[in-house]
Structure formats: C-alpha cells, structure tokens
C-alpha positions, 0 to 999 in steps of 0.5 A: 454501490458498485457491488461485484455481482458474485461475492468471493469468499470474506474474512471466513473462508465462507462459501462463494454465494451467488444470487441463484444461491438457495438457503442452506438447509439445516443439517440436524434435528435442531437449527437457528431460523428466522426471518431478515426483513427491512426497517418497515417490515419487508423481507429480504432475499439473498441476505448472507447470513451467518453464526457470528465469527463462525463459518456456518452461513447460509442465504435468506430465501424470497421470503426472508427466511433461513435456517442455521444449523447449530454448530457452536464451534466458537464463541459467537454471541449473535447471528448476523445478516447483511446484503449489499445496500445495508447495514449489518444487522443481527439478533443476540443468541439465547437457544436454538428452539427460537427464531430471530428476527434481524432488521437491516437498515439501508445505507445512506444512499448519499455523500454528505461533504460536510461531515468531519472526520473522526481521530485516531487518537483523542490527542489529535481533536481539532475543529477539522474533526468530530468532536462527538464522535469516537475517535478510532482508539476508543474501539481498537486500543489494548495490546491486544488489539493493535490496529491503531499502533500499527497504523501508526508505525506505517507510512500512510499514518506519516503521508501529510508530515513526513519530512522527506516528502515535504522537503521534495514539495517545498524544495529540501530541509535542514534533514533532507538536504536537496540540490538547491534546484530540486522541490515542487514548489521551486518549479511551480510556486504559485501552485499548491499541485496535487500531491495532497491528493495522496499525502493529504487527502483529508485537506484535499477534499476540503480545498480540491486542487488548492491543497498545501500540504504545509497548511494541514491541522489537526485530523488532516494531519494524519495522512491516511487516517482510518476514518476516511480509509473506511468510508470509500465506496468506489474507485474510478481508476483515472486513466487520463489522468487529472484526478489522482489520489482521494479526487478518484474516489466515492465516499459515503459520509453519514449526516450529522448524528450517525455512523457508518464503516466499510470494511472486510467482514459481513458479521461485525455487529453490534455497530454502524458497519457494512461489508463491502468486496472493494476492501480485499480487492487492489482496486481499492488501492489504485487511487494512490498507486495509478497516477498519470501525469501530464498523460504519462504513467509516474505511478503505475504499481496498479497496472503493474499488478493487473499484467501480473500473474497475480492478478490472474490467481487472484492474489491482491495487495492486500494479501501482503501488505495487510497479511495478518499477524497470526496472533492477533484474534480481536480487532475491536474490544467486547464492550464495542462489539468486538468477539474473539476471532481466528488470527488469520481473518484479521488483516495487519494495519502495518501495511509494511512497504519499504520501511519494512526490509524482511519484506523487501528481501523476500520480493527479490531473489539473487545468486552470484557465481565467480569464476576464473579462466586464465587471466579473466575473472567472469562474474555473473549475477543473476536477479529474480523477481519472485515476491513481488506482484508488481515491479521491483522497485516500484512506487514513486520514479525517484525509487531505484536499486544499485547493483554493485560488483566489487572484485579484489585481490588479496592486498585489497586492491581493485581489479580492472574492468574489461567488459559489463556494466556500469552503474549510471551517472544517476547513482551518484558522481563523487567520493564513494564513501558518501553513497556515490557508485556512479561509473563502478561496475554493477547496474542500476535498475529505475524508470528514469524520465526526462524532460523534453522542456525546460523549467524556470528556476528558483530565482535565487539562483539567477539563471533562468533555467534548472535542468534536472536530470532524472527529472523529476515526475512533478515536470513535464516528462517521457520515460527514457528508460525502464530496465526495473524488474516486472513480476514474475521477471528476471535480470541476468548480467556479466562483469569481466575483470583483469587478473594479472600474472602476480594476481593469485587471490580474487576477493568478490563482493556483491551487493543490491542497494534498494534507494528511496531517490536519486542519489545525484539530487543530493551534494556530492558530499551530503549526507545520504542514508537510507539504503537498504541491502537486498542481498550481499554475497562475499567469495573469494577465488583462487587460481 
C-alpha cells in the first residue's frame, strides 16, 4: 500500500510518529507492556500502539515491545496496535501488572473482483450483494449512532437514482423537463459512457465502459455505497483523462468468507478493520471530483484545492464536508465493537454540499452599498469567497450563480440602467416570473464551455444538427469563460442607475441565486425550481 511515510495525527490528536520514532516510555511506577508480533510469532517494530479511544499511544521497538502508562482517562476496554500492511490487532484489559500480547494479521495483499458488496440496509439484498455478510446497519443503526441515516440523506446515497442526474443521461422526464435536445444519450445513443464511473461505480466495476446507469439492482443502486467507499487503497489522480470515477481507484476486496475495512481510526478492534491516512486526505476524493474529458478539465474541485491556501495549511475536504456533529460519541454499537468516543473524532457521513444551504452561505461572504450622487444611483457589490477550499460554484459545469440588482422608486417602478453588467443569456431568455434574469443588471459567475463541432441530434427532431449552448460537458468542448470565484478570492462589481428629477426614493434589492444548471436548458416557460439564496440585502435611499 501506498502509505504516506510520516503519519500525520488520526482521529486523536496522537502524536505525529515517525519510523525513527522510540517507544514511549512509561512515566510512572506502573504501565501496560507487552509484545506485538505476527501471526507466526515475529515481532513488530514501529507498530502504533494505543489505550483504546484514548490518546495515550506509543511505537513497538525492534523487538515488539512497548510500554504504556496507565492513564485510564476513558473507557477503553483493550489495548490496540497496528502498522501499515495489517489488521488492527488488540488484547482485552484486565490490570495493569500483566503483559499483553497483540498478534496482528497481514492484509490481503491482493484484489478479489469477484467479491460482492455488502448493503446498507437489509432491505436492499440482491444477488449483486453478499447475502452472508452483514449489511453496514447491523454495526452502525440506533439514534445514537447515525452513520447509516446520514449517508442516506446525502447525495452519494442518491448518485445511481437520482432523477435529475438521470433525466440529463437519457434526455429529460416528466420531473426534470429538459430542452427535447438536451441528454447524453440524444447525443450518443449507442453508448452507455462513463457517467456511471461516479454515479454508479458499483456497476461500473462489474461492466467497465458499458455501464447504463438505467440498468443498475439492487446494492448497484445504492450510489456510493459504504461497503465499496471502505475498501479503497489507492487513488491515481487521472490527469489524462480516460479513467475517471471508480476506474481510478485500487481496492482491496477480501476472498470469499472474510472481511476487511479501511478507515480513519487505528484502535477499531474487535473487527476486520485497518487504518489507512488516505481517508482524512482530499486525495481520496479526486476520484470523482478530477475529471478530464476529451483533455479538458469539466470537473476540477480537486486541483481547485490543491492551488488553494487550503491545501497548503493542511486543511482537506474531509474537514468540512465529514465535519463532526459535536454530538455523536459511537460510531459503531458495543456488541460490535463499538466504544464510547469523544464527538469531535468522529467524522458526520451527511457529507452535506449543495443541498445543504447553511453551508453553502457560509463559503461566500457579501456586502452591498448604495448610494446617490445627483441624478445617478451607484450600487456596488462586492463577493468574497472566504469558506469555500475550492472554486464558488464548483462541482459539475452546469453549476452557476446569478448576481441579480434590482433598483426602484417608490411606486415600485424599475430604474433604468446606464452603466454595469448584465446577467448573460445562459441565465434564462423569458418571462422573469419563471427564473429567467437574462439581460437584468447584475452578472452571472460559471465556467461556460462551448463546442467547437456539431453533434448529430435526437432524430425526432428532423434536423440534423443540435447546437446547445453552454454546452454541455459530455460533448466535445473548450472553456470559453471562467469568471467563478477561487479561494481565497474576491469579485467586486458596479451598477449605475438613472434617477430622474421626479424620482426621490430608491428601493435597492440584491440577490445571489446558487443554480444546479443552466436555466436556458429549460422551456422559457417550464418549471425551474431549486434555487438557493446566498445572500439578500433590501436598502432603500433618499435624495
């Protein structure tokens, strides 16, 4: 396994251990010691090993010894040990004057493609699954320990049936009603593509490069099921493009009758479970969120990171999207193992994004001034990305955000525009009451691409030929345009209005609308909901 060679602190707030590391020495009259060797009796050296749930950890010497000092200061039930390469191994306490033995077993050094994943939930059995093993709610279920509801509420429980994803793939719904030339499958309907890389990546590893999301059962269906997310060993960052998704990762599926999990924590025992550094690191999410296609960056959330000052403080994804709770102190229940841990270890599993609108405000901060000189009404606003470790929007291209600067005079009528902005076509062309600001003084922020060829079109149509712009990121494209906001990054704008003689009172309303999508994909006249409001200010001025 690729194992960064100095591990940084996990779960604890342990110290930062390294190979030239010695044990720690037990600092009073009585300590926990012991041995940690192999299956077949070798000793281990370098081996973290700790007082369960505790802080208290020290590093096996070259001859597996080590020594603990007793400082009960939880409710630890055993002393752990692992090192990379392992399980986590561990010995049950009874007093501090014994010394205990841990074995640790090696890893599977393999991948076995033929085994099945493991539910969720019971309710979501099939033949694509393991019917013998326990599916993920049997460990983590109770109100308590909320790991398997919050999953569920997230987008990644939803990837493989969520309807807008599937209506873009097959070309709109009853739900999501698309321009009747807009959908992957319109465009390419003799391949299945590669979306399922991401949405699918169960069915994507079972039928590479053939994968219909249409055409996924049972545990497939589950998006980005736990089982699948805890087996990862290795990302390869594509930067050529070609193998996006669950294609760019390595696992380590156990054979047939055993088990095996990575995760964060490197004290998890009893259990088939191994620590591994790539779960606290964005790395492990570049998969999905760095994607080339036709060599041009679509998806580029990761490299957006890496260019931050995120990346350089250390500050990962994981630390907001899995930011605990503060409340929950189990993760998994006793009787499997589970202990009593301090809320701040344990990582939420809502992995909360746009559907989440107290997070989305707090990446963006804005301010707003207006003010009148003579016959001229200036506003000015002014965007800063300060929360967000990546570009604001982000994610996929169709996502956007409409700046919208309203200004009135006391009857309510609009005030002509003389100088600033105005919001582009993409945000909508029609009546304004269904979401379409194009032409309106504010500005729109997204990387918009083009297509530098023309695509055949659904035959219904008749034509032969289906522009779309922006175009959509599954066909041939260039960036035009990226006016989004980076880390760390700001946006300032001015709109001047005309007040005329008779006009005393200015009523100014602002607005920043977050958009899953291109509102002009839609019919002028359709239904398009969805928006989410980053910021609103009301002022109202006299002369």
């Amino acid at each position: 396994m690729d194992f960064v060679p100095v591990l940084r602190a996990v779960a604890f707030g342990t110290l930062v251990l390294g190979s030239g590391c010695s044990p720690l020495e037990p600092s009073g009259p009585q300590a926990f010691t012991g041995v940690v060797e192999t299956l077949n009796g070798q000793p281990v050296a370098g081996a973290l090993v700790r007082l369960q749930g505790t802080s208290t950890s020290t590093v096996t010497g070259a001859d597996g010894r080590y020594g603990l000092p007793v400082q009960l200061d939880g409710a630890a039930t055993h002393i752990t040990a692992w090192k990379e390469g392992y399980y986590i191994g561990g010995a049950p306490l009874a007093s501090s004057n014994e010394s205990y033995l841990i074995q640790l077993k090696a890893l599977p050094t393999g991948d076995n493609p033929e085994y099945r994943w493991l539910p969720a939930r019971t309710s979501t059995r099939s033949v694509a699954s393991d019917e013998t093993g326990k599916p993920c709610e049997t460990c983590h279920h109770g109100e308590a320990l909320p790991l398997v509801r919050e999953w569920e509420s997230s987008a990644h429980a939803r990837a493989a049936t969520n309807p807008f994803f599937l209506a873009f793939f097959n070309g709109g719904s009853r739900d999501v009603p698309l321009l009747p030339r807009i959908g992957y499958r319109l465009d390419f309907p003799g391949s299945a593509g590669n979306c399922a890389n991401c949405h699918v990546p169960a069915l994507a590893l079972r039928r590479p490069y053939d994968a219909d999301p249409n055409v996924a059962t049972g545990v497939e269906r589950e998006g980005v099921l736990c089982d699948l997310c805890h087996k990862v060993r290795q990302v390869e960052v594509d930067l050529a493009g070609g193998r996006a998704g669950v294609l760019s990762l390595a696992f380590t599926r156990p054979a047939q009758g055993e088990q095996m999990f990575f995760g964060p924590y490197d004290d998890v025992y009893p259990g088939p479970d191994s620590l591994h550094p790539l779960y606290k690191d964005s790395r492990y999410c570049a998969g999905c969120h760095h994607g080339l296609f036709w060599g041009v960056p679509a998806y580029s959330e990761f490299a957006e990171w890496q260019a931050s000052a995120y990346a350089e403080k250390g500050i990962h994804c994981q630390d907001c999207h899995m930011r605990p709770d503060g409340k929950t102190s189990q993760f998994a229940v006793a009787s499997e193992g589970g202990i009593v841990r301090r809320p701040e270890t344990i990582p939420s599993h809502k992995f909360p994004g746009r559907d989440d609108l107290a997070l989305m405000r707090s990446g963006i901060e804005a301010e707003s001034n207006a003010l009148i000189q003579g016959d001229r009404l200036r506003v000015q606003v002014r965007l800063r990305n300060t929360g967000a470790g990546h570009h604001v929007p982000t994610g996929s291209p169709m996502r956007n955000m409409v700046l919208l600067v309203e200004a009135r005079d006391a009857s309510g009528r609009l005030l002509e525009q003389v100088d600033g902005e105005r919001i582009p076509q993409w945000a909508g062309e029609g009546p304004e009451e269904f979401g379409n600001y194009a032409g309106l003084p504010g500005k729109g922020y997204a990387k918009i691409l083009s297509t530098p060829v023309a695509y055949p079109a659904d035959p219904r149509l008749g034509d032969g030929r289906a522009p779309i712009y922006p175009a959509p990121h599954w066909r041939r494209f260039v960036v035009e345009s990226d006016d989004r906001i980076p880390a760390g990054g700001e946006d300032a704008t001015a709109y001047i209005f005309r007040m005329g003689p008779e006009v005393n009172t200015a009523h100014v309303r602002i607005q920043l609308l977050h958009r899953r999508t291109f509102r002009i994909w839609f019919e002028a006249e359709a239904k398009f909901d969805g928006d989410l409001t980053l910021f609103e200010r009301n002022q109202s001025l006299q002369r």
